[in-house]
N, C-alpha and C positions, 0 to 999 in steps of 0.2 A: 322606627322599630322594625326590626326583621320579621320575617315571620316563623319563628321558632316554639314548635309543641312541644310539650311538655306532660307526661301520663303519669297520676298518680295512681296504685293498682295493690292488690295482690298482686301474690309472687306470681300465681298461674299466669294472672292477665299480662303483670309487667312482662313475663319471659317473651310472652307470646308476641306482645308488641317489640320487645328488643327484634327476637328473630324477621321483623317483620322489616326491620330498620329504623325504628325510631332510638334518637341516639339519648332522650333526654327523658328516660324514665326511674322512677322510684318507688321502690316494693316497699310496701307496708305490712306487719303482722297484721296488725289489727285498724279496723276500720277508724277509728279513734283518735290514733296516732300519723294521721292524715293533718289535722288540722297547722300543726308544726310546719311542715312541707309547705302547705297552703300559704301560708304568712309570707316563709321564704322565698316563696316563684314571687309572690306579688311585689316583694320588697324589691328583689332581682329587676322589677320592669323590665324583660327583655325574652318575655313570653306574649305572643298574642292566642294563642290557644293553648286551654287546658284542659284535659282529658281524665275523669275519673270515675270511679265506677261506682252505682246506685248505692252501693252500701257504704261508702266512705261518704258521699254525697251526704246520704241521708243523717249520717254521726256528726258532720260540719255543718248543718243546715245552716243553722244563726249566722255560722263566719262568711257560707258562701254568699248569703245574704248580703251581710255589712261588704263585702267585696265588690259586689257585684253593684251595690246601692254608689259605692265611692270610688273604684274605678272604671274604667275606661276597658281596660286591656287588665288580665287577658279575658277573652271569653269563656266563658265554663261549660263544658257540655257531660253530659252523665253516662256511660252507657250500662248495660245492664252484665254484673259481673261473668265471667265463663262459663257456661254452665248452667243458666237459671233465664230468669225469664225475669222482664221488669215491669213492677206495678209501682212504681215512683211515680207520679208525674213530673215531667220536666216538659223543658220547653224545644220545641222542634229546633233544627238548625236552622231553618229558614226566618224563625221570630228572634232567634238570637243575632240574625246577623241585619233582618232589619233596625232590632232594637239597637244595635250598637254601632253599627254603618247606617242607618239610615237608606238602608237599599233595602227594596221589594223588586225578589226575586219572583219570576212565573213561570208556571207551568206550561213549555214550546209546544207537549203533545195535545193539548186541549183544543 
């Protein structure tokens, strides 16, 4: 598997990441209408990370759940849409990548 991201967003977020060079994003109206997309990357298999923002997150919980529960790939991580501040909890990157790799990453400056 490659390692090819995938950002599902609002328009603001998606823009911001196209200009930013990500070539594999998908604007959403509404937070809701994520879950469709969601199916398709995982169907695709040829995503190891994907990027969504807390409010689409939080409209898909269940799906990213069962996702997450039954595959492997891709990774899911949340961030907090343009503009706002996040009170989701999610899971650090560091616990996603020990949980899914099996790698504990550490702190060099300590």
């Amino acid at each position: 598997m490659s390692m090819n991201i995938a950002l599902i967003a609002d328009d603001d977020t998606a823009n911001f990441f196209r200009i930013g060079g990500l070539k594999h994003v998908f604007a959403v109206k509404r937070p809701e209408d994520g879950g469709k997309i969601l199916l398709e990357i995982v169907e695709k298999k040829s995503f190891t990370i994907l990027i969504t923002t807390d409010r689409i997150a939080h409209k898909n919980r269940a799906l990213i759940n069962e996702i997450i529960e039954e595959h492997d790939f891709p990774i899911i991580i949340s961030i907090p849409t343009l503009g706002s501040t996040s009170h989701i909890g999610t899971d650090t990157i560091t616990e996603l990548i020990r949980r899914k790799l099996g790698i504990e990453l550490k702190n060099l400056d300590s």
